[in-house]
VEXDO-413064 format. One record per residue (C-alpha): residue number from 1; residue in three letters; y, z, x. Coordinates in Angstrom, 3 decimals, padded with zeros to 6 digits. Layout:
<sites>
{site NUM; 'ALA'; {Y; Z; X}}
...
</sites>
This chain:
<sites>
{site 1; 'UNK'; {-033.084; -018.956; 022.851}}
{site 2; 'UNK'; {-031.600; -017.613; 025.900}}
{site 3; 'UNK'; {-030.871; -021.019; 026.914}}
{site 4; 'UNK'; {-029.030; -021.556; 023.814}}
{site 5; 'UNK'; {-026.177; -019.312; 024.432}}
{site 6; 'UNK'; {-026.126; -020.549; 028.113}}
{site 7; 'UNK'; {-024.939; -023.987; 027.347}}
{site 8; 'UNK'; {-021.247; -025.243; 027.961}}
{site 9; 'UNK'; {-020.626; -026.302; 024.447}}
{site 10; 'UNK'; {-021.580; -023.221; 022.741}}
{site 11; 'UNK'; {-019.333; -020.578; 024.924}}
{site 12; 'UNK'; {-016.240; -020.011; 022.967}}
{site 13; 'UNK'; {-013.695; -017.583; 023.540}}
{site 14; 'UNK'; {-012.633; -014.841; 021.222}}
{site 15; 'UNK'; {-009.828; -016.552; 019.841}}
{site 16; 'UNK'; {-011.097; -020.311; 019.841}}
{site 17; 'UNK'; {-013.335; -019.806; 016.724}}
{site 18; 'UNK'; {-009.839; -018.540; 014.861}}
{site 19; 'UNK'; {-007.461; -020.839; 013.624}}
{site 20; 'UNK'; {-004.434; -019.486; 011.741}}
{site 21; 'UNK'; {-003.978; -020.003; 008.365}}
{site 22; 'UNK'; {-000.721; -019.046; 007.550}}
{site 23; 'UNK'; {-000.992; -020.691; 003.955}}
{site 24; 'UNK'; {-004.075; -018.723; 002.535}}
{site 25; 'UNK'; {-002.376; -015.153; 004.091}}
{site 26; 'UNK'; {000.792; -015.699; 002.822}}
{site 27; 'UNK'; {-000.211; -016.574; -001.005}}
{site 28; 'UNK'; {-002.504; -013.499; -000.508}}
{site 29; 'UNK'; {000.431; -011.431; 000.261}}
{site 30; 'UNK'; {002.505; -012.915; -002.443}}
{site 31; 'UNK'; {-000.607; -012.533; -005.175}}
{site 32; 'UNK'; {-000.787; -008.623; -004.025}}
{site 33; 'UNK'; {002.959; -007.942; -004.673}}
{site 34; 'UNK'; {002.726; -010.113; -007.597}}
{site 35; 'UNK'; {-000.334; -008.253; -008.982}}
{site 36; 'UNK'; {001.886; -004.517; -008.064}}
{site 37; 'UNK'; {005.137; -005.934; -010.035}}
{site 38; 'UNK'; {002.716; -006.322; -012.938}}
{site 39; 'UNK'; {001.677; -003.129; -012.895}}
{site 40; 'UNK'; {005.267; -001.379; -012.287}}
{site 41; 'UNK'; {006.582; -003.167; -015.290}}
{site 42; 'UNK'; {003.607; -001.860; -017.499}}
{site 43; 'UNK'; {004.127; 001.328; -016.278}}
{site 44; 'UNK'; {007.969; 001.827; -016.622}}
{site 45; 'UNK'; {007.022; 000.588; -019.989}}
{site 46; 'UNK'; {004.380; 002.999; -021.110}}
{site 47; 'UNK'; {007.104; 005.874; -019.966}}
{site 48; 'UNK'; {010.133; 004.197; -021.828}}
{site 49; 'UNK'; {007.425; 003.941; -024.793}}
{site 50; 'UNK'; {006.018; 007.708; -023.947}}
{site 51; 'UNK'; {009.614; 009.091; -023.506}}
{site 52; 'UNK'; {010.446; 008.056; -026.935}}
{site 53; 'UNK'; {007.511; 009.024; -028.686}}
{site 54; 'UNK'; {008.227; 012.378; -027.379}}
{site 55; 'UNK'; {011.768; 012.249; -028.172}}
{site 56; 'UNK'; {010.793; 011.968; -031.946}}
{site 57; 'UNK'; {007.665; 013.915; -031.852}}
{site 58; 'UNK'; {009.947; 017.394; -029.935}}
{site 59; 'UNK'; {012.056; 019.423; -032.253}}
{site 60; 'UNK'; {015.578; 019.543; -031.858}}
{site 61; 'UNK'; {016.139; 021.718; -028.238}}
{site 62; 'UNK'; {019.026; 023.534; -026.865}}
{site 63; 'UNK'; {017.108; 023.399; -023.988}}
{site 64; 'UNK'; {018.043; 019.243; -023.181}}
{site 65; 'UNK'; {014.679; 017.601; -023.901}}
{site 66; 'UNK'; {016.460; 015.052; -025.916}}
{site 67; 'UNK'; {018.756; 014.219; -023.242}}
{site 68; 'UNK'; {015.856; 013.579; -020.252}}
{site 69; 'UNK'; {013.908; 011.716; -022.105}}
{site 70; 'UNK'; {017.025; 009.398; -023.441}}
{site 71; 'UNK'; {017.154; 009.027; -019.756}}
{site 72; 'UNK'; {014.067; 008.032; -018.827}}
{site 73; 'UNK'; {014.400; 005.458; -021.449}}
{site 74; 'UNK'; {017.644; 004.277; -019.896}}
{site 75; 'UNK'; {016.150; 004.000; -016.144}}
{site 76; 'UNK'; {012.984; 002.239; -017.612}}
{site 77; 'UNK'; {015.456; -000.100; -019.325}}
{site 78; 'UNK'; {017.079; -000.422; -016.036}}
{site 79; 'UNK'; {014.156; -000.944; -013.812}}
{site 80; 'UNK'; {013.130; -003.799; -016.211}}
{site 81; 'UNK'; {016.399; -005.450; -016.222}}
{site 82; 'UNK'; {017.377; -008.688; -014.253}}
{site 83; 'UNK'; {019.813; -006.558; -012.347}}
{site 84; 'UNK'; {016.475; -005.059; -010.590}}
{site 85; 'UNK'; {015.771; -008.738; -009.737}}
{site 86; 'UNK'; {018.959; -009.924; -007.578}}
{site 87; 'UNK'; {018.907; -010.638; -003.997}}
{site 88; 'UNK'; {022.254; -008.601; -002.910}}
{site 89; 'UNK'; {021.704; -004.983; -001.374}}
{site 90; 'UNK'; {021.303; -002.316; -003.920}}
{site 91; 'UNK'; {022.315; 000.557; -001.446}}
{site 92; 'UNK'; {021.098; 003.308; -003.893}}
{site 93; 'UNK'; {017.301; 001.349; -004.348}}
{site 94; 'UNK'; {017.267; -000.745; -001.067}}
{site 95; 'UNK'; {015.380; 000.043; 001.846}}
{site 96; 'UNK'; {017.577; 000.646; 005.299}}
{site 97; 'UNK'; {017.101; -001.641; 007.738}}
{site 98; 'UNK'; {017.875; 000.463; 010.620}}
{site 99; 'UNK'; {014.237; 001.847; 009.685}}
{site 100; 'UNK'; {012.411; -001.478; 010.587}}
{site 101; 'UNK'; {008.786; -000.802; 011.893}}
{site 102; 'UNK'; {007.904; -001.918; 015.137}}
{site 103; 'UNK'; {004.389; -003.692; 015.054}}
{site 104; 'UNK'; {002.731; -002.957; 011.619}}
{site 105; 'UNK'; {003.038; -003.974; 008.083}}
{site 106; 'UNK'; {001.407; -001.608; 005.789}}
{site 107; 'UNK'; {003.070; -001.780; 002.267}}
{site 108; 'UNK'; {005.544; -003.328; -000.059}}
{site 109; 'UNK'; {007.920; -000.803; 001.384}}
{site 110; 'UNK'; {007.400; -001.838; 005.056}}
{site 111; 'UNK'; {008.060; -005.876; 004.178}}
{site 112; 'UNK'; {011.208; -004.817; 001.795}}
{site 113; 'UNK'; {012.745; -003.465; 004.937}}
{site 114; 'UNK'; {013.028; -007.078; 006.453}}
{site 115; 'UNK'; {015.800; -009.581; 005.494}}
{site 116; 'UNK'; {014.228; -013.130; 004.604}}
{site 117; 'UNK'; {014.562; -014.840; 008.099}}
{site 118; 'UNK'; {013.403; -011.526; 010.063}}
{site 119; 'UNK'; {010.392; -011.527; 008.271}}
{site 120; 'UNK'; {009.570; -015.172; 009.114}}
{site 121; 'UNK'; {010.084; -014.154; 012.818}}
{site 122; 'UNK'; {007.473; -011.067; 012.294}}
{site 123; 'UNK'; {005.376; -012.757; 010.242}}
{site 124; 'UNK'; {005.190; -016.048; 012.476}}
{site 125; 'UNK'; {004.136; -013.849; 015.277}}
{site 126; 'UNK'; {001.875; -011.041; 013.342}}
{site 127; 'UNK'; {-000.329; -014.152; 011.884}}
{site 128; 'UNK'; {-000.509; -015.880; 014.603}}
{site 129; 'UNK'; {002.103; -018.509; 014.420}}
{site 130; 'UNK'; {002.705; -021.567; 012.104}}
{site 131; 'UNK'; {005.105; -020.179; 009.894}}
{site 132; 'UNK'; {008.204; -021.061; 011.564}}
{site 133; 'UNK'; {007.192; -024.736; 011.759}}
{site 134; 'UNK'; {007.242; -025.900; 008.354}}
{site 135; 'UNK'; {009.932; -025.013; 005.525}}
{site 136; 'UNK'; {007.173; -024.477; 003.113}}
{site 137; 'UNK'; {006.127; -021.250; 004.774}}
{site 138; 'UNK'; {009.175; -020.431; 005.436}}
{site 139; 'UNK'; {009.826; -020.323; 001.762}}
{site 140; 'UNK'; {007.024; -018.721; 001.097}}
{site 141; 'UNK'; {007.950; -015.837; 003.307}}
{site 142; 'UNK'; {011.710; -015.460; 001.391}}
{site 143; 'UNK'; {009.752; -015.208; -001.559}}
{site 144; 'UNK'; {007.317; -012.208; -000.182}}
{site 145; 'UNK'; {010.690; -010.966; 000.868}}
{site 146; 'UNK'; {012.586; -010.923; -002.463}}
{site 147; 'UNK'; {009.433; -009.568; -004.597}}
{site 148; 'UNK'; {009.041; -007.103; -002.389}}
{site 149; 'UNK'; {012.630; -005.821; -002.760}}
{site 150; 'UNK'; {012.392; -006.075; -006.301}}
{site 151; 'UNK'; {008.813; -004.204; -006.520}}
{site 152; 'UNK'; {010.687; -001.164; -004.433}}
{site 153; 'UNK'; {013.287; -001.102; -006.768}}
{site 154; 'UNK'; {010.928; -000.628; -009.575}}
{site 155; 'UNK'; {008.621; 001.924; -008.232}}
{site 156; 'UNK'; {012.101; 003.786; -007.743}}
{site 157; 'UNK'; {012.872; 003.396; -010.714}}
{site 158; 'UNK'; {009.494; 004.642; -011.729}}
{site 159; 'UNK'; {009.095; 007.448; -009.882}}
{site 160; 'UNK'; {012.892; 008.678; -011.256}}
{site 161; 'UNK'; {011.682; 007.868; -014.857}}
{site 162; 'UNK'; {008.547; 009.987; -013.922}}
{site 163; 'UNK'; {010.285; 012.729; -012.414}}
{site 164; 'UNK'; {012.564; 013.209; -015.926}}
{site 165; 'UNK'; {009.547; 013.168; -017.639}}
{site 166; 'UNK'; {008.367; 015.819; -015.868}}
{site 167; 'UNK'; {011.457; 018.203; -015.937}}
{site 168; 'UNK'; {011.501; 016.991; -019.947}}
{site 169; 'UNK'; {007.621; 018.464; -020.757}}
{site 170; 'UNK'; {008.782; 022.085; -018.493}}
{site 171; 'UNK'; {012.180; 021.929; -020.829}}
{site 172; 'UNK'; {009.797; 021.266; -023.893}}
{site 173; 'UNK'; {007.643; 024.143; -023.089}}
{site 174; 'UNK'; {010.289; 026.164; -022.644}}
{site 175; 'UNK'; {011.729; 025.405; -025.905}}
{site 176; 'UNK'; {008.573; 026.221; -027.859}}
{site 177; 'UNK'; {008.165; 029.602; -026.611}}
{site 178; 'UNK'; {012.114; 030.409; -027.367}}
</sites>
């Protein structure tokens, strides 16, 4: 066995064995973000349908229930519009690029950071090259790019929709014991 491993044609070096495969990491990362849009839009929806349950189901206030949860209607609206889905710079729900990370990708937040022909350039050389020799990954790239911006934008939107909700059940409890 010893002379197994010993023999010219079965010596490989670390990185021989690995062969990039820029196709299989790309759809990955296009099925993830795909997979987390889903689930933003179903839960922006459960608080537009939540916030108006509650609107009906809490007595008239003086204490502006009404009037948060009418708004997290309107930015649950708004975070599953088409406007969400458009590829200029929303500056209010837009990462800043001037915050690029160095090395690392870790989250939707990190590749929403990137314009679309940055991200080839980082993604060419965090995968290990290929990407910036055929169009088709290329493409595929602009599109991790633009669902990742318009992911952000929704989990924004979210987490505004869930903050109102929040300050809506303290201004509900506060109206029942007035």
């Amino acid at each position: 066995m010893h002379e197994y491993w010993l023999r010219g044609d079965r010596n490989l070096s670390v990185s021989s064995h690995l062969t990039p495969d820029p196709e299989r990491r790309l759809r990955r990362m296009l099925d993830n973000l795909h997979e987390q849009q889903r689930s933003a839009e179903f839960k922006l929806s459960a608080a537009a349908i939540a916030a108006a349950i509650e609107m009906f189901a809490v007595l008239p206030s003086r204490t502006g229930t009404e009037f948060l949860l009418s708004l997290v209607i309107c930015f649950a609206f708004a975070g599953l519009s088409p406007f969400m889905e458009t590829d200029k710079k929303l500056p209010v729900l837009d990462c800043k690029e001037t915050d690029l990370p160095d090395d690392y990708i870790l989250d939707e937040y990190d590749l929403a950071k990137y314009s679309s022909s940055e991200l080839v350039n980082f993604l060419d050389k965090y995968l290990g090259g290929g990407i910036s020799a055929t169009p088709y990954y290329e493409d595929l790239v602009s599109r991790i790019a633009y669902r990742s911006r318009r992911l952000v934008r929704r989990q924004r939107m979210l987490a505004i929709a869930c903050i109102l909700i929040c300050f809506a059940q303290v201004f509900a409890c506060i109206s029942f014991f007035l």
